[in-house]
N, C-alpha and C positions, 0 to 999 in steps of 0.2 A: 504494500500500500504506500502509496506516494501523498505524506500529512503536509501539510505548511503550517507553520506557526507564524500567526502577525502579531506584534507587538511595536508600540510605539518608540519605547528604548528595549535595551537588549545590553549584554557585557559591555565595557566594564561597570558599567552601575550595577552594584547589589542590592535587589529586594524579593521581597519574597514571589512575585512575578517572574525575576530573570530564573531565581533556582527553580520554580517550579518546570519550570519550560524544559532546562538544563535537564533535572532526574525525570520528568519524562521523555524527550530527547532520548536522553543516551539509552532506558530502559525499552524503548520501542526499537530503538536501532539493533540493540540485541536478542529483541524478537525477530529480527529481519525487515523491517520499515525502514523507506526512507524517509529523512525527516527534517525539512529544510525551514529556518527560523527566517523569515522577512520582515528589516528594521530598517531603522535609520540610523543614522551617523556617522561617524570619520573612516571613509571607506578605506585607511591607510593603517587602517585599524588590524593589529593581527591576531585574527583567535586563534584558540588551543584548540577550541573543535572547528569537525567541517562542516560545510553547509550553512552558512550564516550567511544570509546577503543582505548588504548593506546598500541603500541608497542616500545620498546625500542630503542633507538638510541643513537648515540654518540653528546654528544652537541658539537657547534660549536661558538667556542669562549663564547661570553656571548648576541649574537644576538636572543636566546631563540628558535632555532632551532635546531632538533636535525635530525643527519644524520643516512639514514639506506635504503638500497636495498631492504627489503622484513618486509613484516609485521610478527608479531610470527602466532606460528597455529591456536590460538581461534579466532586470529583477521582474516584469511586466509576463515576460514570455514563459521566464520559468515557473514564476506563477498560476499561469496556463496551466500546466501539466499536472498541478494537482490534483489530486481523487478525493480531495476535502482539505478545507481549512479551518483553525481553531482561532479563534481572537480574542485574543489576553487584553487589550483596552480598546472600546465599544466606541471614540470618537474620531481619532485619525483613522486609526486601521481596521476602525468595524465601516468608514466613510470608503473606503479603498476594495476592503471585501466585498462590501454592495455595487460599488465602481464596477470594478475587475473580474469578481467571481458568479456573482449575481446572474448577469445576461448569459455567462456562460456554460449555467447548470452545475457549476460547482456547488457541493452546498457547504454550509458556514453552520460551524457552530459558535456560542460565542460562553465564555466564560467570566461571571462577576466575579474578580477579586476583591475588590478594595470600595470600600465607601469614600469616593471620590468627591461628594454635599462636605464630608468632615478634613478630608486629606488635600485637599484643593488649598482650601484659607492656610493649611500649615507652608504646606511646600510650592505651593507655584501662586502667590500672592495676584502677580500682574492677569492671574484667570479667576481667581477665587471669586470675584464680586460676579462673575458668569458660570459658575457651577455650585446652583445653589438647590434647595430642594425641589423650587419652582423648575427650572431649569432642566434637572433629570427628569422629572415628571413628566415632561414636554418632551423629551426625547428619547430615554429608556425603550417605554412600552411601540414607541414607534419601530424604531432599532431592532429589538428584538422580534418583532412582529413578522421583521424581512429577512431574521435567520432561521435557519432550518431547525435549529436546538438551544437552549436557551443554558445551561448549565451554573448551577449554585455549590458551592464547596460545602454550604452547613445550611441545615433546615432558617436560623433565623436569615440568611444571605438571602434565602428564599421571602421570610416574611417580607426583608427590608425592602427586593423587586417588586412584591406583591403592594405594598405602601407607595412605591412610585406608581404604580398604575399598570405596571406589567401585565398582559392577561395571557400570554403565548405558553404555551405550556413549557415549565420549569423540571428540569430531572437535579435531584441534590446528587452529585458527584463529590467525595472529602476531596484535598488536596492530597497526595500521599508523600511519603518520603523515604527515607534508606532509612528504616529503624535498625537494622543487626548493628553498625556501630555502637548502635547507647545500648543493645541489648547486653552486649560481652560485657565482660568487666574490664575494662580496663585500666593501665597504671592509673592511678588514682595523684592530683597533684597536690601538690604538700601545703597541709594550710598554714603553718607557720610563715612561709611567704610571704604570706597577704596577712600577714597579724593575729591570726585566731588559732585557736589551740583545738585538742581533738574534743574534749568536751564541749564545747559550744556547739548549740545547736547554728547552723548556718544556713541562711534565706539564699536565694541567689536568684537574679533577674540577668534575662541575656535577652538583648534586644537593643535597636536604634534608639541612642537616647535624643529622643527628638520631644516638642511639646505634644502629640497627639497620644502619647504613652502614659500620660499623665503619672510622672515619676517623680513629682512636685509632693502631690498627693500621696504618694507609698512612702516618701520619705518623713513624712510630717505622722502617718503610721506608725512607721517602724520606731521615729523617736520618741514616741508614749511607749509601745511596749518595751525600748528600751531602758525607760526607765524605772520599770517595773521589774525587769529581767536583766541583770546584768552580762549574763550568759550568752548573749544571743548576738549576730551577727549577718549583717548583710554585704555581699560582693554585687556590683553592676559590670556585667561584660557586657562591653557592646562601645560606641563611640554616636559621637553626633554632635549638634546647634547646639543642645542645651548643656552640656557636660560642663562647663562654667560655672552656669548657674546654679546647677546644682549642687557643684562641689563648696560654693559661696553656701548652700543652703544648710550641707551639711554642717559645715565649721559655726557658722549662725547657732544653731541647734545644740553644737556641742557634741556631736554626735560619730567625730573624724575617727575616732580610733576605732569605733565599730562599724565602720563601713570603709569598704573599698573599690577604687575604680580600676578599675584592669586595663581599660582601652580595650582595640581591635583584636582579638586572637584569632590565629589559622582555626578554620573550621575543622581540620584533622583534633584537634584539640579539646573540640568541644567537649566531647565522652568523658574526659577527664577531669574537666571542670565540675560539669554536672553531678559526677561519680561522689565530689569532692564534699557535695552539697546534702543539705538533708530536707529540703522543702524547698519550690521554685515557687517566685511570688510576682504580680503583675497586677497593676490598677487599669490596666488601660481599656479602656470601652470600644476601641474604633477596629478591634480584630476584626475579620472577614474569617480567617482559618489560621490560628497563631501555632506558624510551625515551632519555635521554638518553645511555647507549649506541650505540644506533640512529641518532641525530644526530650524534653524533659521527665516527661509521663513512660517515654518508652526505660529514660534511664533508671527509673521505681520511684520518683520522686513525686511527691502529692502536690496540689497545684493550690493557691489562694488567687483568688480573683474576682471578679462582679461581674454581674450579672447583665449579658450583653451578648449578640448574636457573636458567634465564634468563639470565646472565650465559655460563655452557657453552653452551648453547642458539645463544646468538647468536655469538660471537665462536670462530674457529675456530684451534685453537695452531699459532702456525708460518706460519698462511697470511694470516689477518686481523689477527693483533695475537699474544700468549702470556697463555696458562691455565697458572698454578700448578695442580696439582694437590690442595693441601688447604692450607687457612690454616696456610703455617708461613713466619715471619718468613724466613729466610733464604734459601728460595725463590722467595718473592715478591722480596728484593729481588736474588736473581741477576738475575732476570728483568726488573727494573727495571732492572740495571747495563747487559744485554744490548740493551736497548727504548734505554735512551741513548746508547750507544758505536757501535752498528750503523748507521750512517748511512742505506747502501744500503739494509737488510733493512727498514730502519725506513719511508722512502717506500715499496721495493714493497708491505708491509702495506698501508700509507696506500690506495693506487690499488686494491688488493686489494679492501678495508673499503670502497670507495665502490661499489663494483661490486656487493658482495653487499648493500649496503642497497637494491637495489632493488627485492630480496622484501619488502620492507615498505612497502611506496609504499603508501597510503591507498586510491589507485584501486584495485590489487591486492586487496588485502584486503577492503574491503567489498563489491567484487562476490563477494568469496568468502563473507561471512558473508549477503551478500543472497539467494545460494542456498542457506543454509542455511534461511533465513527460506521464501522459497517452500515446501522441501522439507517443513517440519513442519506450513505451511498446507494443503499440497495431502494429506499423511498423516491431518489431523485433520478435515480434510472428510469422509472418508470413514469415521471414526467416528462420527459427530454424528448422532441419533436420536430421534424422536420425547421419548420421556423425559427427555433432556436438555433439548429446549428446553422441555420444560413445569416441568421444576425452573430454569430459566433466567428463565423468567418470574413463577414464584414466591418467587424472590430477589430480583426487583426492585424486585415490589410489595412488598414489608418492607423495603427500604432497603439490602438487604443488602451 
């Protein structure tokens, strides 16, 4: 089967889009697919994998996106040849998919990662005052309307479509990942390190420290329970905008010698960290499908979090970790006091969280989205008519 993936950016920007693309990618190619990713950017650009075509754009500011209406001609024609395409963001290149793939009986699925109404005002300011709730609403359920498959990673991603006006029919597809790394045990890294000893119980967040993570919020948590519990201790991996401000928050609070900032680690890495950890913890509301959640849970570790599509979605209150119920300081940090004092409750979570990651195992999942793929090829075959392919052929001769 010959897939294309469209995505507006693609490597070197990391987000949980480019990896998702990436471990499906390479997992379909080792089924035997071919599996060609269609972006934009610095076409001088050199990836480690193959199949990546790039066409030229204008960057936009320094958000790592690059602006552009049409793909060039190599990327146009190889296009063509698809037997289906997937689209990871629904405005350039769901705008392109309908363009290019539409008229030609290609069919299109397209997949909601990201609550883009929330993630817009953080990161791409000069568009935020034009993608607002109003805004999706008016264009989602249109979009979707004119793809073949509409695919959601978690039931609430689904509510959130169904709230913009979505009526096209939804299939909930998880995102998946490579869990056997956090499954093994491995070296474990030394917490004296990073300042904490073996008895401390130890929190650990891994993730973009940006403002939509709301790590403003955990930090103002963690230093009530900390001062209840002198025992206890939080690491942040991860890097970002706000890593400043927060480190300013910490010291403010008083709070420096029990928390630690790690910066960027090799994702080789991670298993180790997490191993290191004894509970992963996260405020943030704007998940869509929080892999690093999902790693965390594969590594046995119990999850705190609130209560929100993705974050809900994944983590189950009482059995796999505890869901506050709505961002409010003081129940989050009940819930945080309960997550540290609990010894017992805290491991069975852990064994719990290992067991249910294994609805996301990668193998899992992409055979699930690979019959999704069949099912819209084998539907759109049986549309495909004379007519078409004479406007199919006269699109190509213009370039189009």
């Amino acid at each position: 089967m010959r897939i294309g993936m469209m995505a507006d950016l693609y490597k070197p920007h990391i987000s949980g889009i480019t990896t998702y693309i990436t471990l499906n990618k390479t997992h379909l190619e080792k089924m035997g697919h071919d599996v060609f990713v269609f972006t934009f950017g610095d076409e001088n650009y050199v990836d480690e994998e193959t199949n990546v075509i790039r066409s030229p754009g204008l960057p936009l500011l320094d958000t790592g996106y690059y602006i552009n209406l049409n793909y060039n001609t190599k990327a146009r024609h190889l296009l063509y040849t698809m037997q289906v395409v997937h689209v990871h963001h629904p405005f350039l290149s769901g705008s392109l998919a309908l363009r290019y793939c539409r008229p030609r009986g290609i069919p299109i699925l397209f997949t909601n990662h990201t609550r883009y109404d929330l993630y817009a005002h953080a990161y791409l300011p000069i568009l935020g005052e034009f993608i607002t709730e109003t805004s999706m609403a008016t264009y989602l359920p249109v979009f979707c309307r004119l793809c073949d498959l509409v695919i959601a990673p978690s039931a609430g991603m689904r509510d959130v479509l169904i709230k913009f006006g979505v009526d096209a029919p939804i299939d909930v597809v998880p995102n998946g990942l490579n869990i056997r790394p956090f499954r093994q045990v491995p070296e474990k890294m030394d917490r004296s390190q990073f300042g904490f000893n073996p008895q401390d119980v130890l929190l650990i967040y891994v993730g973009r420290l940006g403002p939509e993570k709301n790590l403003s919020f955990l930090l103002r948590s963690f230093a009530g329970a900390a001062k209840a519990y002198d025992h206890i201790g939080l690491i942040l991996v991860g890097d970002g905008p706000e890593r400043d401000n927060l480190q300013d928050q910490v010291r403010y609070m008083k709070i420096d010698n029990r928390v630690c900032f790690t910066g960027m680690i090799p994702y080789e890495q991670m298993p180790g960290y997490l191993c290191m950890a004894d509970a992963f913890v996260t405020a943030s509301v704007t998940e869509v499908h929080p892999f690093t959640v999902i790693e965390a849970m594969a590594a046995g570790l119990p999850v705190l979090g609130i209560q929100s599509p993705g974050v809900g979605d994944t983590v189950e209150d009482g059995v796999t970790g505890f869901i506050a119920e709505e961002e409010d300081l003081a129940t989050f940090t009940a819930r945080m006091v309960r997550l540290v004092t609990d010894h017992q409750q805290r491991q069975e979570m852990g064994q719990r969280a290992q067991q249910a990651a294994e609805n996301y195992a990668i193998e899992r999942t992409t055979q699930m989205m690979l019959e999704r793929y069949q099912a819209v090829i084998q539907k759109s075959s049986g549309r495909k008519n004379v007519f078409r392919a004479a406007l199919r052929r006269l699109l190509d001769m213009w370039n189009f």
